[in-house]
C-alpha positions as CSV (number, residue, x, y, z in Angstrom):
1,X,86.8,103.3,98.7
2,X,85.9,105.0,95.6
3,X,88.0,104.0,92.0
4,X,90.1,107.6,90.9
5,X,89.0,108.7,87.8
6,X,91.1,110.5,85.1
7,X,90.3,113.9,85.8
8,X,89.9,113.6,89.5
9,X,91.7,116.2,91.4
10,X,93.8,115.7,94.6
11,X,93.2,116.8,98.2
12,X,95.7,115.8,100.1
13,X,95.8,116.1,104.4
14,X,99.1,116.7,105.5
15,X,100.4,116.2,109.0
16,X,104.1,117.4,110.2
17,X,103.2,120.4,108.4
18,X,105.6,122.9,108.8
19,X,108.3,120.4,109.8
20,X,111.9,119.4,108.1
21,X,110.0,117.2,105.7
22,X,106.2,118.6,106.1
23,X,107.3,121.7,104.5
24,X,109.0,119.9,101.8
25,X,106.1,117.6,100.8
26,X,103.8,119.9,100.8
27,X,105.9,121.9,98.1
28,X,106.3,118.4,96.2
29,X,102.5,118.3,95.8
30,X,101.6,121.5,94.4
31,X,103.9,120.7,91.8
32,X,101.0,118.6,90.7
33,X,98.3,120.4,88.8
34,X,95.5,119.0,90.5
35,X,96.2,119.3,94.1
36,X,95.1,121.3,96.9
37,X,96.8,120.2,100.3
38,X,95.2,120.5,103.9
39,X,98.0,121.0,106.4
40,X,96.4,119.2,109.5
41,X,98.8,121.3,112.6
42,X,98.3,121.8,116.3
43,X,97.6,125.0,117.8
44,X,100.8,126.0,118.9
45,X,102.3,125.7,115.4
46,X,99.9,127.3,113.7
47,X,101.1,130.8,113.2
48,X,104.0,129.3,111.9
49,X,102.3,127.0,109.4
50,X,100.1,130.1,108.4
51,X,103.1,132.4,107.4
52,X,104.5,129.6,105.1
53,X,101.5,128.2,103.4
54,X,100.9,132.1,102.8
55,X,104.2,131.9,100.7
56,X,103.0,128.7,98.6
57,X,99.6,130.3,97.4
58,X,96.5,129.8,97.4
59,X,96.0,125.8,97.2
60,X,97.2,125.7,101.1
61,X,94.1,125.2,103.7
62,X,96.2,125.6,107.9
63,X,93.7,124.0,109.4
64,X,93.6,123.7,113.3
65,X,93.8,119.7,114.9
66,X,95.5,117.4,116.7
67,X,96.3,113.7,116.0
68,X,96.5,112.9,119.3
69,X,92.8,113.7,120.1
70,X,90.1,111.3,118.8
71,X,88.4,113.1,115.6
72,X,91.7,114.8,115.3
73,X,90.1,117.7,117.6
74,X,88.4,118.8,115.0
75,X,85.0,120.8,115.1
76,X,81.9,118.2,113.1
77,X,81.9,120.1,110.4
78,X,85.5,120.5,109.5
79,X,85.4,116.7,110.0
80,X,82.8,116.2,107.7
81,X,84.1,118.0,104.7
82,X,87.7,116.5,105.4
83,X,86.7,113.1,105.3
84,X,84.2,113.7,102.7
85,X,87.0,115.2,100.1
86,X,90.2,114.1,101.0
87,X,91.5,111.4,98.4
88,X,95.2,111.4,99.8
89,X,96.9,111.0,103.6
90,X,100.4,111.9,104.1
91,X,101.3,111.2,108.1
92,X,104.2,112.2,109.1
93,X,104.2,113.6,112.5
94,X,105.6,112.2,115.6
95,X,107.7,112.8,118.1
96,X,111.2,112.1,116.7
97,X,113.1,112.5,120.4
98,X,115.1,109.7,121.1
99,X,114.5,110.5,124.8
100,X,110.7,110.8,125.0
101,X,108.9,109.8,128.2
102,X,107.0,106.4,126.8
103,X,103.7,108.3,127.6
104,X,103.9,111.2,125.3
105,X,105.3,108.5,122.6
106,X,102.4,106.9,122.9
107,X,100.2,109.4,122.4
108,X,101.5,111.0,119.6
109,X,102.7,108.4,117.6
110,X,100.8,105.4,118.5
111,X,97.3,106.9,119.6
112,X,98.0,109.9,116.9
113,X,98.5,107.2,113.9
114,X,95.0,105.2,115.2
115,X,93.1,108.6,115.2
116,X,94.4,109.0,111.5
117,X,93.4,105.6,110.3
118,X,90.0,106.3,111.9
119,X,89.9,109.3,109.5
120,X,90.9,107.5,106.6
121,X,88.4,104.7,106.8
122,X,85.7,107.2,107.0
123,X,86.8,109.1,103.9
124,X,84.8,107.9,100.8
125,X,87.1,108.6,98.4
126,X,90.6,107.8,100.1
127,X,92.8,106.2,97.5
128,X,95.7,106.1,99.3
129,X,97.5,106.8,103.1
130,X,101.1,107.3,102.7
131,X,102.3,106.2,106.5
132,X,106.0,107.9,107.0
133,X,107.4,105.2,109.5
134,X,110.9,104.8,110.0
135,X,113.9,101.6,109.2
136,X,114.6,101.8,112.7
137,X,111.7,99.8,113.9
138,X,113.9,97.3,113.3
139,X,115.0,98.1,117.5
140,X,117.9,96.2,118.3
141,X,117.7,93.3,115.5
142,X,121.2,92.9,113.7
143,X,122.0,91.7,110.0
144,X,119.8,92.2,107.6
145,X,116.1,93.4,108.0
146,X,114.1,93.1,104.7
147,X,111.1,95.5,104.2
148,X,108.2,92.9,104.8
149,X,109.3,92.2,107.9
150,X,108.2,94.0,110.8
151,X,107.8,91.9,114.2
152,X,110.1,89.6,114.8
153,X,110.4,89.6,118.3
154,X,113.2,92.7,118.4
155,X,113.6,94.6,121.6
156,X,114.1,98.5,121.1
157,X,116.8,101.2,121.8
158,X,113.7,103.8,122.9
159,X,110.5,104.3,122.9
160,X,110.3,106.7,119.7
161,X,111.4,103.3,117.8
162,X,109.0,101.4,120.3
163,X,105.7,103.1,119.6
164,X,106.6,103.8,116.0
165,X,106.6,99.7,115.5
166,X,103.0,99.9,117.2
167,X,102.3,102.7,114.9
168,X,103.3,100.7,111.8
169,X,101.5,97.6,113.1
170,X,98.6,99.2,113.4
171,X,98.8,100.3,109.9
172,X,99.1,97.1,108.9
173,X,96.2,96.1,110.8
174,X,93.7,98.6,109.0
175,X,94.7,97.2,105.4
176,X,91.5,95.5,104.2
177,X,89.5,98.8,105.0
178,X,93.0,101.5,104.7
179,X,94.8,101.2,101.3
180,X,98.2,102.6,102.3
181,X,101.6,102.5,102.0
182,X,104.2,102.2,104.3
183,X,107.6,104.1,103.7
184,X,110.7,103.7,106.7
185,X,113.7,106.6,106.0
186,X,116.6,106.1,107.6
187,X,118.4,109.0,109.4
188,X,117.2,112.5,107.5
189,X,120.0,114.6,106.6
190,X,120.1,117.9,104.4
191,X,119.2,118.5,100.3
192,X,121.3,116.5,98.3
193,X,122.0,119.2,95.8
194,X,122.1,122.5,98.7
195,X,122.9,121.0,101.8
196,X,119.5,123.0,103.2
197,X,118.0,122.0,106.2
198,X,116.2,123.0,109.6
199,X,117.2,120.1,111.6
200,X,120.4,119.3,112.6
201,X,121.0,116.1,114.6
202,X,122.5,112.9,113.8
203,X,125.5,113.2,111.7
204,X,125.4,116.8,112.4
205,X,126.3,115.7,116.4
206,X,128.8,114.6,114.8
207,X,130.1,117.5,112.2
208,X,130.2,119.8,115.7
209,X,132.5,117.3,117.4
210,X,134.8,117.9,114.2
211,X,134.3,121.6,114.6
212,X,135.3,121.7,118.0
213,X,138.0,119.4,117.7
214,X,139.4,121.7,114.8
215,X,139.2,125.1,116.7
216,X,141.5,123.7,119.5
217,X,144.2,122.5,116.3
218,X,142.9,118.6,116.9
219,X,142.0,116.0,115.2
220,X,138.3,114.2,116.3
221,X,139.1,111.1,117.6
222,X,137.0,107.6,116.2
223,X,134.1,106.8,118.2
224,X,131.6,104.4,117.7
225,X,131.5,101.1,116.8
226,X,133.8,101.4,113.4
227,X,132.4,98.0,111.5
228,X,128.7,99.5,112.4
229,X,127.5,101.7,109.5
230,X,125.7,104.6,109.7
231,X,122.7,105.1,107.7
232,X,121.8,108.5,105.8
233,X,119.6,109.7,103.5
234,X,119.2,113.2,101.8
235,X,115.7,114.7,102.7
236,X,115.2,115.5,98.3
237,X,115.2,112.2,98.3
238,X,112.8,111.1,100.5
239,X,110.4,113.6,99.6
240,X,110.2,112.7,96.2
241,X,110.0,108.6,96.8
242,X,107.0,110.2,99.5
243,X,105.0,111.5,96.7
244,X,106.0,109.1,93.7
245,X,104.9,106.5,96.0
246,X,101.9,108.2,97.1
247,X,100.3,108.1,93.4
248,X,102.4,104.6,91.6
249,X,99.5,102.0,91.7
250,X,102.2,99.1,92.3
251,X,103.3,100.6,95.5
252,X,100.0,100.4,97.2
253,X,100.4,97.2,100.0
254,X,103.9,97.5,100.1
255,X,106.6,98.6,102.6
256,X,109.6,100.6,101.2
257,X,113.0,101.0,103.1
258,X,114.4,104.5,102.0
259,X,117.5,104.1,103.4
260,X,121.4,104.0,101.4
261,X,121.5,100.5,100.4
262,X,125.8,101.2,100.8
263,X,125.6,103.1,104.1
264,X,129.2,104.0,104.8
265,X,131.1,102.3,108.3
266,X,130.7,105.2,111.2
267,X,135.0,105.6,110.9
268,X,134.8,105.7,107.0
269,X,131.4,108.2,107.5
270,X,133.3,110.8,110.2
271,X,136.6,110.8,108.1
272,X,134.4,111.5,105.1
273,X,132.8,114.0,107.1
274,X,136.2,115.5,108.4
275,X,137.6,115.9,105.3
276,X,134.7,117.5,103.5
277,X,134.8,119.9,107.0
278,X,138.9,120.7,106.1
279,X,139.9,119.4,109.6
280,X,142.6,116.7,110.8
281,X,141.6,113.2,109.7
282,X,140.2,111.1,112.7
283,X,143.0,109.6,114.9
284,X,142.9,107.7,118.1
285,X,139.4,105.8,119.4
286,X,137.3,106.1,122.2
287,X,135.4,102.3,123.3
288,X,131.8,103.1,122.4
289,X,131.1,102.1,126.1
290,X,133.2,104.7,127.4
291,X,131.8,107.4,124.8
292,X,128.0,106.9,126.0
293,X,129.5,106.7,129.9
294,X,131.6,110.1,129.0
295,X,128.1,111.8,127.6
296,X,126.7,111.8,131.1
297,X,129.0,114.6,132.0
298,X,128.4,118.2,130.5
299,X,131.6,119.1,129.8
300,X,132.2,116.0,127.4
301,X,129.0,116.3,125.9
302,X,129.6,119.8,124.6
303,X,133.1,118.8,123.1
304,X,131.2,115.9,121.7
305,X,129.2,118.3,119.7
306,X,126.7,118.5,122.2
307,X,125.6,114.6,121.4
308,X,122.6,113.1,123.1
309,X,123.6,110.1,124.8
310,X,120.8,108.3,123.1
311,X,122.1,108.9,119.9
312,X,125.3,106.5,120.2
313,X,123.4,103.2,120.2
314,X,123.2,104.7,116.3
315,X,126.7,104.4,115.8
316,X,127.2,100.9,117.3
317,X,124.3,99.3,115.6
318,X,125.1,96.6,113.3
319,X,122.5,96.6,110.9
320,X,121.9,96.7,106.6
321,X,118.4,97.4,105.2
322,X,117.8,95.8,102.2
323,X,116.1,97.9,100.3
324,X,114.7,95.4,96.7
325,X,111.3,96.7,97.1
326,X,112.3,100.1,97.4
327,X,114.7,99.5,93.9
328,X,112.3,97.4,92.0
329,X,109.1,99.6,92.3
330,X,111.0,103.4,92.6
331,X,113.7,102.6,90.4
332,X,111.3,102.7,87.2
333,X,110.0,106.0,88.5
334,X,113.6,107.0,88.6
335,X,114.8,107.2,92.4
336,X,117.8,106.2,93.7
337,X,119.2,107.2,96.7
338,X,122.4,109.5,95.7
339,X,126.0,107.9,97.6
340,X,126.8,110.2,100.7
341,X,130.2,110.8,98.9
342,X,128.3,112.6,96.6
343,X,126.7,115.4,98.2
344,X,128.7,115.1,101.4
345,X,130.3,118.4,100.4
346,X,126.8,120.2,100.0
347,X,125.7,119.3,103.3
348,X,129.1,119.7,104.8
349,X,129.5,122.9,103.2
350,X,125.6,124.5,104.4
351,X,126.7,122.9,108.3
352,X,129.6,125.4,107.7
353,X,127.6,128.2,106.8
354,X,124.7,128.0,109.5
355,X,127.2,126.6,112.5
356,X,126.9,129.6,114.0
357,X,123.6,130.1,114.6
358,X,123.4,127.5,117.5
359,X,119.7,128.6,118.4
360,X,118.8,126.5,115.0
361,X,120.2,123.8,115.7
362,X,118.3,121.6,118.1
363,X,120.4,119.4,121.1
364,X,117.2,116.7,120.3
């Protein structure tokens, strides 16, 4: 790998372009001078990708792929001059369904992450991949997981978590010819300042139960393990450690939990979330056994906010990320992960505005 010099500009590949955080990112680094950004996006996003990098100007290159294909399915000679300019990798896509068949897992986010290392070791003048893993290959451990660990004999809840730990193994692998580091968000929620965002799962399942609950004059009752916590993080956040990271020299071989290092309890998280909504404080509690059994029937499902059964294992799961790396070497760079009681409102307050448009907010 060539040594950066001080003038040397940035070109950046970006995959999960034009996803929740893809889009974001991509924003983040054309705030730099220097950069031009290559959105790496499979055919059937395209269009989309297209209309929005036509918003951001001139510095955006759409260009055609897919990470699941060796040579990212792309033609020799857009292969060439990718891997013979790019100086940056941000991977970010995967398949983020909790119930994905183990073979498209696989593919995607195992094979897909192999296909991108293979780029980056070709590239010449790579200084960095910035690998968007997740803290919950952690599977089923309890505790306390610290950020250099990674394999420690844990089974998993599904195979996104699964083949995501083969993905990050494999990136650990490649480190004497890949310089790269390794970031694991927790669960994604909306801007910590708007409440904005595209994707509305995990405590959003939740924030529709309330909803429901309030229309028919009740209160949500406690589900979930209540001792378990339930680990957020606003997506302003995460973009910003993304890129900081991407370009601080002391992060480079390291392994950063972005994750709230004082994740709330699930019954202290849904009572915040219920007050910030204006409905009935929680009362009464459903076994978390009998919640995941209840989510089998349709009916129950929908009252539940239209929760995927999958997603309940998240509310049970005893777990704390410590996240010392993430403070000592971010921290200086000033990042901190904002308290959910902080901008609980803002994303409480943008659920509120957007709840009815049900076609944007995905079941998955």
């Amino acid at each position: 790998m060539t040594e950066p010099t001080a003038d040397a500009a940035t070109t950046a590949l970006v995959t999960g372009f034009p996803g929740f955080i893809g889009r974001r990112l991509v924003r983040s680094l054309l705030e730099r001078e220097d950069a031009r950004v290559i959105a790496l996006v499979e055919p059937r996003m395209a269009g989309a990708a297209r209309n929005l990098a036509g918003t951001l100007g001139d510095r955006v290159e759409v260009l055609e792929g897919d990470i699941a294909d060796r040579r990212l399915a792309l033609a020799s000679a857009d292969w060439d001059r990718v891997r013979a300019t790019v100086t940056h990798v941000f991977h970010l896509a995967a398949i983020y369904d909790l119930a994905v068949p183990e073979e498209a897992a696989q593919r995607v986010n195992v094979d897909g992450t192999g296909n991108v290392l293979d780029l980056c070791a070709a590239a010449p003048g790579l200084q960095r991949l910035t690998y968007v893993s997740t803290a919950y290959v952690a599977g089923l451990r309890t505790g306390v997981v610290y950020e250099h660990e990674l394999a420690m004999g844990q089974a998993f809840k599904n195979h996104y978590e699964s083949t995501k730990f083969q993905a990050e193994v494999w990136v650990r692998a490649a480190a004497d010819r890949v310089p790269a580091t390794i970031l694991r968000p927790a669960i994604v929620v909306g801007d910590s300042r708007t409440g904005e965002t595209e994707k509305f799962d995990g405590p959003y399942y939740l924030l529709r139960a309330i909803s429901r609950a309030a229309r028919l004059g009740r209160a949500v009752p406690q589900f979930g393990a209540s001792d378990a916590t339930f680990n957020v993080v606003p997506v302003d956040y995460v973009v910003s450690a993304i890129v900081a990271a991407a370009f601080a020299p002391d992060t480079l071989g390291e392994t950063l939990h972005l994750v709230d290092p004082e994740p709330l309890p699930t019954r202290e998280l849904l009572g915040t979330l219920a007050s910030a909504y204006g409905a009935k404080a929680p009362s009464g509690r459903i076994p978390p056994g009998l919640v995941a059994a209840s989510l089998r029937v349709k009916a129950l499902q929908d009252f539940m906010g239209g929760t995927p059964r999958e997603s309940v294992a998240y509310l049970n799961h005893r777990v704390t990320f410590d996240t010392r790396r993430a403070v000592d070497l971010l921290g200086p760079l000033g990042l901190a992960p904002p308290r959910f009681a902080g901008y609980v409102d803002a994303v409480v307050g943008f659920f509120k505005a957007h709840e009815g448009d049900e076609a944007r907010m995905p079941r998955r």
